[in-house]
C-alpha positions as CSV (number, residue, x, y, z in Angstrom):
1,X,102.2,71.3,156.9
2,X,99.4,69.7,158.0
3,X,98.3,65.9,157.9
4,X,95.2,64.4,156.0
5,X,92.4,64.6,157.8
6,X,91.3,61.2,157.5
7,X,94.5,60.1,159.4
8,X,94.9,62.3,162.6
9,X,93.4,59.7,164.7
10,X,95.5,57.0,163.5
11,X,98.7,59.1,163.9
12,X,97.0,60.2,167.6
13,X,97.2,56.8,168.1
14,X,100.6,56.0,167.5
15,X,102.4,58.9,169.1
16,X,100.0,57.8,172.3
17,X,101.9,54.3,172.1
18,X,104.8,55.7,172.3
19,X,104.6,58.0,175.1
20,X,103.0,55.7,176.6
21,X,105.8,52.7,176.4
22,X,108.4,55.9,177.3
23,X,106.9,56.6,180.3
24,X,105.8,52.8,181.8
25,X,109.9,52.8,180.6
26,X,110.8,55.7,183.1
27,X,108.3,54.2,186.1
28,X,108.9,50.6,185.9
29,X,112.9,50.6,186.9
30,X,111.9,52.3,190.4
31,X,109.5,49.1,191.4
32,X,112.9,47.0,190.0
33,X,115.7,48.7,191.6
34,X,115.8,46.2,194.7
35,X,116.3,43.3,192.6
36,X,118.3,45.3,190.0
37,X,121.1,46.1,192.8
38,X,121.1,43.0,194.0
39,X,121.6,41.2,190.3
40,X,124.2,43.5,189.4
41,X,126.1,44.1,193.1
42,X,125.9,47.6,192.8
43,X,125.1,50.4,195.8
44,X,122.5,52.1,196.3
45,X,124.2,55.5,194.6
46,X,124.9,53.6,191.5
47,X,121.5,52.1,191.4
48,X,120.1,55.7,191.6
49,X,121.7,56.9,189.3
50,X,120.1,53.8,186.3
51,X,117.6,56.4,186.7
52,X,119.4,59.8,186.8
53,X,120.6,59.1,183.7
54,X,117.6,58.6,181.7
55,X,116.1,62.0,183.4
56,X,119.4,63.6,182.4
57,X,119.5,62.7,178.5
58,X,115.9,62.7,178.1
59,X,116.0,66.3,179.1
60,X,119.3,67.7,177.6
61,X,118.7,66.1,174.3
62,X,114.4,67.3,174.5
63,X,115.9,71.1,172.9
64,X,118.1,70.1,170.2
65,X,115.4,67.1,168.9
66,X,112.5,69.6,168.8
67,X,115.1,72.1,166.6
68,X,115.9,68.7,164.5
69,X,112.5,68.1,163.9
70,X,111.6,71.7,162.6
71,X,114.6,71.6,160.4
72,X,114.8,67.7,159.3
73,X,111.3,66.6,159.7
74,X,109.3,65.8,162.6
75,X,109.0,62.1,161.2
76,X,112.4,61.4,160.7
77,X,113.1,62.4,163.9
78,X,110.4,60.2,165.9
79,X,111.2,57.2,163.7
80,X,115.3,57.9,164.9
81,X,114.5,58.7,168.6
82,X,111.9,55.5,168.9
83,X,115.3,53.0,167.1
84,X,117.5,54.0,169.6
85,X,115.1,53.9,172.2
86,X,113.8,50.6,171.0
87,X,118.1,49.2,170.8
88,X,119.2,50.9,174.0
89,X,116.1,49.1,176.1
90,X,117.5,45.8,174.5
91,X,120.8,46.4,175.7
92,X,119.8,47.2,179.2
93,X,117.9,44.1,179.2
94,X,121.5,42.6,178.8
95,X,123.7,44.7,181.0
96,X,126.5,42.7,183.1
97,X,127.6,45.8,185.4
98,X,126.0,48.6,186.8
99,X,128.7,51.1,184.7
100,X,126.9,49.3,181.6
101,X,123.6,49.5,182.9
102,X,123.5,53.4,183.5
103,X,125.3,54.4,180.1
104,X,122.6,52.3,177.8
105,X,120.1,54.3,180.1
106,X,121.9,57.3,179.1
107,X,121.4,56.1,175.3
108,X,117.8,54.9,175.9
109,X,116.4,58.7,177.3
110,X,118.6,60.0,174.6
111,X,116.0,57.8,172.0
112,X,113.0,58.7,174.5
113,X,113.5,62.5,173.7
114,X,114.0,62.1,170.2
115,X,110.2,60.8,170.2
116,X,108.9,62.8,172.7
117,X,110.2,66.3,171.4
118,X,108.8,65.6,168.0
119,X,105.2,64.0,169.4
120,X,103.6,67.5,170.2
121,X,104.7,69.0,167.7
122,X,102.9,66.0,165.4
123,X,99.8,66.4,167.4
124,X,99.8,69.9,167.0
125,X,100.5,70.2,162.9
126,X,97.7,67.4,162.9
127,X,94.7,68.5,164.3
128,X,93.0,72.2,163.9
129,X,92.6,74.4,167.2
130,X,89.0,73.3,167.8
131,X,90.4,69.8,168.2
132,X,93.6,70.4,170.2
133,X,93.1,70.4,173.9
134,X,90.9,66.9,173.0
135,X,94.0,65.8,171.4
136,X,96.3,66.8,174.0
137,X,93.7,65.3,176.5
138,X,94.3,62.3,175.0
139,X,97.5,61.8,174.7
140,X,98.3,63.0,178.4
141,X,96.1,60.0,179.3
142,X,99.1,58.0,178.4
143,X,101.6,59.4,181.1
144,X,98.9,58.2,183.4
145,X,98.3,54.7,181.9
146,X,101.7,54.7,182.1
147,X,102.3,55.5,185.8
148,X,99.8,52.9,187.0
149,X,100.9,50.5,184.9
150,X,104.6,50.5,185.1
151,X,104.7,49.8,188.9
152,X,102.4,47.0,188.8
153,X,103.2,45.0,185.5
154,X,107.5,46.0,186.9
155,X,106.4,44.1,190.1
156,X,104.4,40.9,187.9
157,X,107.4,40.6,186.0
158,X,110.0,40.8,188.3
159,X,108.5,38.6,191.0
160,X,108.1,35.5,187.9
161,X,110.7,36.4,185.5
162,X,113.4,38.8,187.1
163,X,114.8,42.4,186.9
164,X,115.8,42.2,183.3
165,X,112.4,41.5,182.3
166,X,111.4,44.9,183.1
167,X,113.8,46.2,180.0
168,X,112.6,43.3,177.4
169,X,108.7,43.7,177.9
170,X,108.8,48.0,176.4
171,X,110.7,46.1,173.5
172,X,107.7,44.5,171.3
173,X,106.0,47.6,171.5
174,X,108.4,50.3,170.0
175,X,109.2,47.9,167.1
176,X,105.3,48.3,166.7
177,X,105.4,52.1,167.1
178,X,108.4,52.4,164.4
179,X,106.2,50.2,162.1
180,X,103.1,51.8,162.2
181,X,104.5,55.4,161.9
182,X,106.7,54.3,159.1
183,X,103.5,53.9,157.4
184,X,100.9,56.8,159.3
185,X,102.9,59.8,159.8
186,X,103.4,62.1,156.8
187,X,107.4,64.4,157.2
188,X,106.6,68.1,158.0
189,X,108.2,69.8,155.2
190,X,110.2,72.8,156.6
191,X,112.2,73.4,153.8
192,X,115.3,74.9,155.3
193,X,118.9,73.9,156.0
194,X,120.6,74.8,159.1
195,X,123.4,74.1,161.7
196,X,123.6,72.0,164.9
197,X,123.9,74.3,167.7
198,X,126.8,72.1,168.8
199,X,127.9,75.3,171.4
200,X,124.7,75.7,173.0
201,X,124.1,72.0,173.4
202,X,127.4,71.5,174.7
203,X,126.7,74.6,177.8
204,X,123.3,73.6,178.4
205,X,124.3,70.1,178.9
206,X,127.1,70.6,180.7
207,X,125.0,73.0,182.7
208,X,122.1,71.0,183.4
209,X,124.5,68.1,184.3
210,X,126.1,70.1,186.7
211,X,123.1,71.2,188.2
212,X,121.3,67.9,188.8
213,X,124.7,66.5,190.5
214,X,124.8,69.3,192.7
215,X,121.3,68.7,193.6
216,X,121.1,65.1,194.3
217,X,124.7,65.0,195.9
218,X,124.3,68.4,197.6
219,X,122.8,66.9,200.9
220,X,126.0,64.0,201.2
221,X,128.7,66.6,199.7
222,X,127.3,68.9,202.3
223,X,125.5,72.1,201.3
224,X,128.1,74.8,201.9
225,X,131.3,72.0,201.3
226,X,133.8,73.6,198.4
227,X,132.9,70.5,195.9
228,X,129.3,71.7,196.4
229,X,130.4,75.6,195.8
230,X,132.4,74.8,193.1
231,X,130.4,72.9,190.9
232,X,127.5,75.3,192.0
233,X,129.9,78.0,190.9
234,X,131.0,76.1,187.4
235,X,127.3,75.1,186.7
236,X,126.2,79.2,186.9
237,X,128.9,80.2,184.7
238,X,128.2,77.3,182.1
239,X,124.3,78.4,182.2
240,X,125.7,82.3,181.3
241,X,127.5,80.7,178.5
242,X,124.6,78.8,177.0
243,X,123.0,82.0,177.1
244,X,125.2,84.2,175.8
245,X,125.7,81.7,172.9
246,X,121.7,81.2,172.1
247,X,121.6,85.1,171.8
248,X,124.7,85.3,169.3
249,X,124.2,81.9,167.2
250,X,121.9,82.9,164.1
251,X,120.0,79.6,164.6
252,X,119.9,78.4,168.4
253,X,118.9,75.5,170.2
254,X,116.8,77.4,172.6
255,X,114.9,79.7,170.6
256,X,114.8,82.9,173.1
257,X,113.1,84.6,171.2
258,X,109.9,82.7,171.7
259,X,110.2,84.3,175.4
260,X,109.1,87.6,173.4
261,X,105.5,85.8,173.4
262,X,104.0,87.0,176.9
263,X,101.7,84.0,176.9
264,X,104.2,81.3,176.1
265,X,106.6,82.9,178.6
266,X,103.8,82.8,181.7
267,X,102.9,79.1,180.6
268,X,106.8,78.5,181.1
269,X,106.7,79.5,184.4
270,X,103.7,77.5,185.4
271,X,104.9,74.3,183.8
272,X,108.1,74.5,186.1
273,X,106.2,75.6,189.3
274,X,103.9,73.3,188.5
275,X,106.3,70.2,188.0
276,X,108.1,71.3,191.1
277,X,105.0,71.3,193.1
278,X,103.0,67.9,191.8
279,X,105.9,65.7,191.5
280,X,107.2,65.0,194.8
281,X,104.0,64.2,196.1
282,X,104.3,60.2,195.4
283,X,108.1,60.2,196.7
284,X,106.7,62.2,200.1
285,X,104.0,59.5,200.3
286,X,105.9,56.7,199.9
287,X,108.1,58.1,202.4
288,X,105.1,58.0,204.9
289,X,103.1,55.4,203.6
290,X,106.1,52.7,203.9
291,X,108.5,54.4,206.2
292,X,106.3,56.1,209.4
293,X,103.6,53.7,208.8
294,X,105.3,50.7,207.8
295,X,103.2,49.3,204.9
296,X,103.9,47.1,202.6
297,X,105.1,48.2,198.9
298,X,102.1,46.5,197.3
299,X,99.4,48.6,200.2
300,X,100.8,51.7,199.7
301,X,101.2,51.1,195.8
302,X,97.4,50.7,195.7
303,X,96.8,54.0,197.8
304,X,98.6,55.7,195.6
305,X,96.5,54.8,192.5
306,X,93.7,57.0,193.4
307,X,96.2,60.1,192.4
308,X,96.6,58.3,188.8
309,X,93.4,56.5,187.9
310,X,90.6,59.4,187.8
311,X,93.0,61.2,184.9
312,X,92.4,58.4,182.6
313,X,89.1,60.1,181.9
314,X,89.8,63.6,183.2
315,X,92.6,64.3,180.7
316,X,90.0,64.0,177.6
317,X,87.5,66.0,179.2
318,X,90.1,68.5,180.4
319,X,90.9,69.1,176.9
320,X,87.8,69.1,175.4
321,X,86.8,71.8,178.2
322,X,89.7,74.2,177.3
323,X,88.5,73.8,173.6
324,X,85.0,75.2,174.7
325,X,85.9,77.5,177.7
326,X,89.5,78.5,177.1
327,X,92.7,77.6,178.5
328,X,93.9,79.8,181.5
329,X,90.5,79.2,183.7
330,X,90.7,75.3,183.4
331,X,94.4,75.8,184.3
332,X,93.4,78.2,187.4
333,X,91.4,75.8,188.8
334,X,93.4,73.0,188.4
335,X,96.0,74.6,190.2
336,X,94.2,75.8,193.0
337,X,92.3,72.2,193.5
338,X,96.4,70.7,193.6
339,X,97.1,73.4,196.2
340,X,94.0,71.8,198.1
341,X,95.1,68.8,197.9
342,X,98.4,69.2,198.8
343,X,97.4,71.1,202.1
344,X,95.2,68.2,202.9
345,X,97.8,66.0,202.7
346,X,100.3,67.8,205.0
347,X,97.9,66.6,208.0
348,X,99.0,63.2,208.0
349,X,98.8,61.6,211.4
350,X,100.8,58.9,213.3
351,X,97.8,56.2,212.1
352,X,96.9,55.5,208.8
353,X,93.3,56.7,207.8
354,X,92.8,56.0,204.1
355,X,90.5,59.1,203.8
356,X,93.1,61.2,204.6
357,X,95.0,59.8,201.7
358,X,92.4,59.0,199.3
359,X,90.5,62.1,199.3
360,X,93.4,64.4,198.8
361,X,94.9,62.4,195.9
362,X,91.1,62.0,194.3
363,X,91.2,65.7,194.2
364,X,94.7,66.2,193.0
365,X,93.8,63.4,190.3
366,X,90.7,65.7,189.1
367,X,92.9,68.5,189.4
368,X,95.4,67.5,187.0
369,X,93.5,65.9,184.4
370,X,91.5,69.7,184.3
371,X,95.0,71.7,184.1
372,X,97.7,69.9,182.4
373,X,96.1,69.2,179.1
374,X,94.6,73.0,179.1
375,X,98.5,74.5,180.0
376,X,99.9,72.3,176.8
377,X,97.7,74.1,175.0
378,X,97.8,77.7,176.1
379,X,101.9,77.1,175.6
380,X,102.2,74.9,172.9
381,X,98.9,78.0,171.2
382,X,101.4,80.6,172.1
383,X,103.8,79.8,169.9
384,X,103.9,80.1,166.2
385,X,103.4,76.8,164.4
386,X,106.9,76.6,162.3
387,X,108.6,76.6,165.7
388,X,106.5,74.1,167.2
389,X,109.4,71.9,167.8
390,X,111.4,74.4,169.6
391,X,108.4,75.0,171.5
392,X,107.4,71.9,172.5
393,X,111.5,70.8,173.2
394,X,111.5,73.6,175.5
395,X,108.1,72.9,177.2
396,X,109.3,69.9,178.3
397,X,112.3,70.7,178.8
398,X,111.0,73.6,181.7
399,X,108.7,69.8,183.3
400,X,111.9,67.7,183.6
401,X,114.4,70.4,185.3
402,X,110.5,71.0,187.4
403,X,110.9,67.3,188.4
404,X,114.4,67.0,189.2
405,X,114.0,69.8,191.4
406,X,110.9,68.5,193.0
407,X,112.3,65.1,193.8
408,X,115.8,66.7,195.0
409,X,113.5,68.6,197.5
410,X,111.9,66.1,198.4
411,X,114.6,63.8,199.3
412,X,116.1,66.6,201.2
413,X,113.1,66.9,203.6
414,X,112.9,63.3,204.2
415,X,116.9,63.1,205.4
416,X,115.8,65.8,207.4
417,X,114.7,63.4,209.9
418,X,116.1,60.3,209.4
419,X,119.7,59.4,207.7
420,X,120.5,59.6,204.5
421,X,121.3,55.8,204.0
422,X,117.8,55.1,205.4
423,X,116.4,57.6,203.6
424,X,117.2,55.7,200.6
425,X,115.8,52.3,201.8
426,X,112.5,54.0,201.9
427,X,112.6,55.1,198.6
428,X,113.9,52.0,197.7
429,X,110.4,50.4,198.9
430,X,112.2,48.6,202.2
431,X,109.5,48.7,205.1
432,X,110.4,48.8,208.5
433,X,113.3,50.6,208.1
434,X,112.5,53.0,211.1
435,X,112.6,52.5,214.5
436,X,109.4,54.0,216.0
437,X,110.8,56.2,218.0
438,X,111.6,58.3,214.6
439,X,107.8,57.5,213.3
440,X,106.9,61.0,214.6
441,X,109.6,62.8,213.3
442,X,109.2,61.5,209.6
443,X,105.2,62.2,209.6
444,X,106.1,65.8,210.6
445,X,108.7,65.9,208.2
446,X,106.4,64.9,205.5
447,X,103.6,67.3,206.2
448,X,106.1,69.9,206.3
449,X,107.1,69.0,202.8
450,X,103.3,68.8,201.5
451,X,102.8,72.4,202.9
452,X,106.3,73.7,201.6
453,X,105.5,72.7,197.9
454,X,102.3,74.5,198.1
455,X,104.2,77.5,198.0
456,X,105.2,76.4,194.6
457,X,101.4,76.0,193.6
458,X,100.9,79.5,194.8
459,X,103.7,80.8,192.6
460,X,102.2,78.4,189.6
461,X,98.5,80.5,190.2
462,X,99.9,84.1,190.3
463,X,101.8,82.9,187.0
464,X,98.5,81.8,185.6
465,X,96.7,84.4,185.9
466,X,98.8,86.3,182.9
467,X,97.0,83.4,180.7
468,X,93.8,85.3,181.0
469,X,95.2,88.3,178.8
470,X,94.0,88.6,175.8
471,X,96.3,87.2,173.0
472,X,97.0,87.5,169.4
473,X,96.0,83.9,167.6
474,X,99.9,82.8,165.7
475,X,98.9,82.0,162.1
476,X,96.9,78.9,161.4
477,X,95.9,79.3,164.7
């Protein structure tokens, strides 16, 4: 079903809001975590893991919301997912104990992927091909709106009002979202009953959980330690499960069959090779930015804004150059300009030159802005509309594990030179946390980790290039 015309803009509008407030929601606790462990007395593992937890829900519950919204209503479904969101950020707000703190985050990306699973999906049943990738465009612009200004308004805040004032400022504008989509957005009418996939939620889960512990304890636990093995060992046989279930259940949470699509299959693959590639490219630079050269949080904050800012205006034109060129070229190029980029950056020196920096990230910037919106539409094109929900839950489903990975690789080059407990400090934003004798050390570390994640870039272009196949259009298409 699609909505009226004369409304797409307005409902563009709101689902923006909302990814937007999600996002500046997933950004801002880094900025606060300092002050955060300090309020609360809590480690540095625990204090982690207030964000762990939002990556975790956020991505186990993305499959099952975009299979709710195709059977219940794509509406009903943002309107749920944006209440519990809006709740669960009051109640961090109000958290006594770190234990509290990290299950209403668990609650809160539970809420964020209820919205977020059914907002492509909206987008998608709302405007008509010729106006997608502009759509799309537009709506990426709020991730990036959201990553410049969740570190800086997190950092306002804290410094006049404290940590808990990071929670309580998302909290006016979701109650705006849910009132303005109550009224906007129009329920998709899929007419059909069906079955929770309890089974397939439960393995996946478990699964995922499972993997993301063994990848962000993996370097403490040890690597080849029998904790690691095991739960290595229990997390593979949960994964065969989920998929053994998905292909016996007559109505599964991962819809396999949308694999049989070649295009939406390639587009999977580049979405995670992608993720895995761009993501750990602010953790590696704060790495060298605050721990080899010592800067402050707020210098190397602002150098970093160069690899956010230019897709504020790329994203729309990336979109609306996919609607006139076509998706797969735009996504090419993109990914080769990251690749650029990336290589660039793993030439760091011992002395900071801000070209060095700048330039890379400018190109990255331009990079993404051209391939991101084009690759949500060659997927999201790929599949058939009535399963746009599955789609799109399994889209970004395939960007968070991308991310987890990329950050878990990331940390694990930067240990490689200096301790873990260190390690963490820099992440943390704590300058002058290394002694210079370990300054060269780190800076080679880092540039080995720009260079390794081009690999991943490589993979993401080879992966591409099945995009520019020719494709049958799904219906109303």
């Amino acid at each position: 079903m699609s909505y009226p015309a004369s409304r797409k803009w307005t409902i563009l509008a709101v689902v923006t809001l909302v990814s937007f407030i999600t996002n500046v929601d997933a950004t801002i606790v880094v900025i606060g975590l300092p002050r955060l462990m300090a309020g609360l007395h809590i480690t540095v593992t625990t204090g982690l893991w207030t964000m762990t937890s939002y990556i975790i829900t956020s991505t186990i519950f993305l499959l099952p919301a975009g299979r709710w919204a195709d059977v219940i209503g794509d509406k009903r479904i943002f309107l749920a997912g944006l209440a519990v969101f809006a709740v669960a950020t009051v109640l961090c707000g109000i958290a006594d104990s770190g234990a509290m703190l990290i299950l209403y985050r668990f609650i809160q990306g539970t809420g964020a992927a209820l919205a977020l699973a059914t907002a492509t999906p909206i987008i998608v049943r709302t405007f008509p091909r010729a106006e997608l990738g502009r759509a799309l465009g537009i709506n990426s612009t709020s991730w990036v709106i959201g990553s410049i200004v969740g570190p800086v308004a997190g950092g306002a805040l804290i410094s006049g009002f404290g940590w808990r004032s990071i929670f309580f400022v998302t909290v006016p504008f979701a109650v705006i979202g849910i009132l303005a989509a109550w009224f906007v957005l129009t329920d998709s009418q899929q007419g059909q009953k069906s079955k929770t996939d309890w089974a397939g939620m439960l393995s996946f889960g478990l699964g995922l959980m499972g993997l993301l512990v063994v990848l962000s304890e993996g370097q403490s636990w040890g690597w080849t330690s029998g904790r690691t093995l095991g739960l290595a060992a229990v997390t593979v046989l949960l994964i065969a499960i989920f998929v053994v279930v998905e292909l016996r259940v007559k109505q599964p949470m991962f819809n396999l069959s949308l694999l049989l699509h070649g295009h939406y299959r390639a587009g999977l693959g580049v979405v995670l090779t992608y993720s895995i590639g761009y993501f750990a490219t602010t953790f590696l630079l704060t790495l060298y930015l605050q721990g080899a050269l010592h800067l402050s949080p707020l210098t190397a904050g602002l150098l970093l804004i160069p690899l956010s800012a230019p897709q504020l205006f790329m994203g729309p034109l990336g979109g609306m150059a996919a609607d006139k060129i076509g998706s797969a070229r735009l996504v090419l190029m993109g990914v080769l300009l990251l690749a650029v980029g990336g290589y660039m950056l793993g030439n760091l020196g011992t002395h900071l030159s801000a070209a060095a920096v700048i330039v890379p990230l400018l190109i990255m910037s331009v990079a993404s802005g051209l391939a991101w919106p084009a690759l949500s539409k060659a997927v999201m094109s790929s599949a058939p509309k009535d399963q746009a929900g599955s789609a799109s839950g399994m889209f970004f489903t395939l960007r968070n594990v991308g991310m987890s990975l990329s950050l878990t690789l990331a940390l694990v080059v930067g240990e490689a030179s200096i301790p873990p407990a260190k390690a963490a400090q820099v992440f943390l934003g704590v300058s002058n946390v290394l002694k210079p004798r370990l300054q060269g050390a780190l800076v080679h570390s880092t540039d080995t980790g720009f260079k390794f994640f081009v690999a991943f870039y490589a993979v993401a272009f080879v992966l591409a290039l099945f995009l520019l196949r020719p494709h049958r259009p799904t219906p109303d298409g």
